[in-house]
Every structure is written in C-alpha cells, then in structure tokens.
NUFI-381501 format. One record per residue (C-alpha): residue in one letter; residue number from 1; x, y, z. Coordinates in Angstrom, 2 decimals. Layout:
<nodes>
NODE   type   seq        xx        yy        zz
NODE      A   NUM         X         Y         Z
...
</nodes>
This chain:
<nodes>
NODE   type   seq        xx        yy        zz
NODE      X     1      0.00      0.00      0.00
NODE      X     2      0.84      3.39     -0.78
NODE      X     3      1.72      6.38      2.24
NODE      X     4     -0.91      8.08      0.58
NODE      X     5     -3.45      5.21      0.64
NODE      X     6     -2.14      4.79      4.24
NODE      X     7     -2.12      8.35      4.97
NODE      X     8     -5.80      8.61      4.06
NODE      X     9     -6.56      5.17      5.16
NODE      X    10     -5.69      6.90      8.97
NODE      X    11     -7.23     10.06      8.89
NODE      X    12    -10.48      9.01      8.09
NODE      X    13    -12.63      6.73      9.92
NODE      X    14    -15.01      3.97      7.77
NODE      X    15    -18.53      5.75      8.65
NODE      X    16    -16.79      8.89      6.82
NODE      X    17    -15.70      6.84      3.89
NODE      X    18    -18.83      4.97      3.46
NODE      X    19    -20.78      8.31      3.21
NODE      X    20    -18.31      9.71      1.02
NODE      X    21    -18.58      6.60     -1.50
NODE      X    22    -22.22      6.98     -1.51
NODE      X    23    -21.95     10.74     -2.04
NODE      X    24    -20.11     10.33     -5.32
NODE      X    25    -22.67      7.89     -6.16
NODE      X    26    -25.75      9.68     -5.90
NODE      X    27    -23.44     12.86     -7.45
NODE      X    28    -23.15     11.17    -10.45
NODE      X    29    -26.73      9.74    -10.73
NODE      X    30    -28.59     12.58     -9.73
NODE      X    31    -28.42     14.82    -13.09
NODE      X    32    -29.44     11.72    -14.96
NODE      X    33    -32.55     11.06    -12.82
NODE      X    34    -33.46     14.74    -12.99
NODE      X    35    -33.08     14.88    -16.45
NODE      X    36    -35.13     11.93    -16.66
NODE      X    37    -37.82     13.78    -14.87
NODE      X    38    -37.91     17.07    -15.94
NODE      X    39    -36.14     17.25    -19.12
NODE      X    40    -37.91     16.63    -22.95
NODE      X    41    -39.46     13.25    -23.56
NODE      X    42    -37.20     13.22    -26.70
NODE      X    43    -33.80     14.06    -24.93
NODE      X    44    -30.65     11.72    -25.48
NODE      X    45    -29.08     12.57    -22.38
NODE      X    46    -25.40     10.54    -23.51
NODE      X    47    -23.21     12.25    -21.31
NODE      X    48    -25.45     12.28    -18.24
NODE      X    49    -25.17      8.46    -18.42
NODE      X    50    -21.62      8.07    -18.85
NODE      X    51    -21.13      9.97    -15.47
NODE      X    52    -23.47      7.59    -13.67
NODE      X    53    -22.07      5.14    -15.60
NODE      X    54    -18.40      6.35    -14.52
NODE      X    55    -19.69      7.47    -10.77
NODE      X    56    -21.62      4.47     -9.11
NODE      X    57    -19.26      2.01     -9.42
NODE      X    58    -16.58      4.44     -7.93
NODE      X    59    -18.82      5.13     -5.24
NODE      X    60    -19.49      1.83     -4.54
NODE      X    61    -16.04      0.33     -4.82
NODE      X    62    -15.15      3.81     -1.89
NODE      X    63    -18.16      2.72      0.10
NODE      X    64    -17.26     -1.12      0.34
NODE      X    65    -13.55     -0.05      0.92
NODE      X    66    -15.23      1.85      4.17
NODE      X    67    -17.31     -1.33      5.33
NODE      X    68    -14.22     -3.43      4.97
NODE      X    69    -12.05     -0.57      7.45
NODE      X    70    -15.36     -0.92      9.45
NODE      X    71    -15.13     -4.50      9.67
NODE      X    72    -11.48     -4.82     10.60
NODE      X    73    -12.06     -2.28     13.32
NODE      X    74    -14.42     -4.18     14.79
NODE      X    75    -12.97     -7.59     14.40
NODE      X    76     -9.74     -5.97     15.95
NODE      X    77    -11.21     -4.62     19.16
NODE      X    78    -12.72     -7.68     19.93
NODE      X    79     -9.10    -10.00     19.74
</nodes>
C-alpha cells in the first residue's frame, strides 16, 4: 500500500468513507434522474449516463472499501 493510501486510510474513519462513497454515487446519478424527470421526452441525455455510468461504481467500490475498514475495526477490538 501506498503512504498516501495509508495516509488517508488513517485520517479518516469507515462511517466517513462509506458516506463519502455513496456521495459520489448519488453525485453522479442525480443529473441523470433529474433529467429523466424534468427534461424533454425526446432528450438523449449521452453524457449524463456516462457519469453515472463512470460514478456508481466508484462510489461503490469507496463505500465497500469503508465497510471493509469498518469491519477490521471491529474484528480488531474484539481480539
């Protein structure tokens, strides 16, 4: 692992991360699903679903990074 991975890995606790991965998720989806609701009926909104194309999966490989920090804290305070 990098310092940097291990630099951030430290600073930030898994709750934080978790939130943050699901941040970027919902970021990313959001102007599709808007679009989606309010825009024309005959809109090709292309770019809107690259970046929830591009944005959930990033913010659901940060959250799932989180639960696993979450889960080795746990398992380590109880050894």
């Amino acid at each position: 692992m990098s310092h940097l991975e291990e630099a951030i890995l430290r600073r930030f606790e898994g709750s934080t991360i978790v939130l943050f991965g699901l941040t970027v998720a919902v970021a990313g989806l959001l102007p599709l699903l808007l679009y989606v609701a309010f825009g024309p009926e005959d809109g090709n909104p292309v770019r809107l679903g690259l970046l929830a194309i591009a944005a959930v999966p990033t913010g659901g490989i940060i959250a799932l990074a989180g639960i696993i920090k979450l889960l080795v804290r746990h398992f380590q305070r109880d050894g």
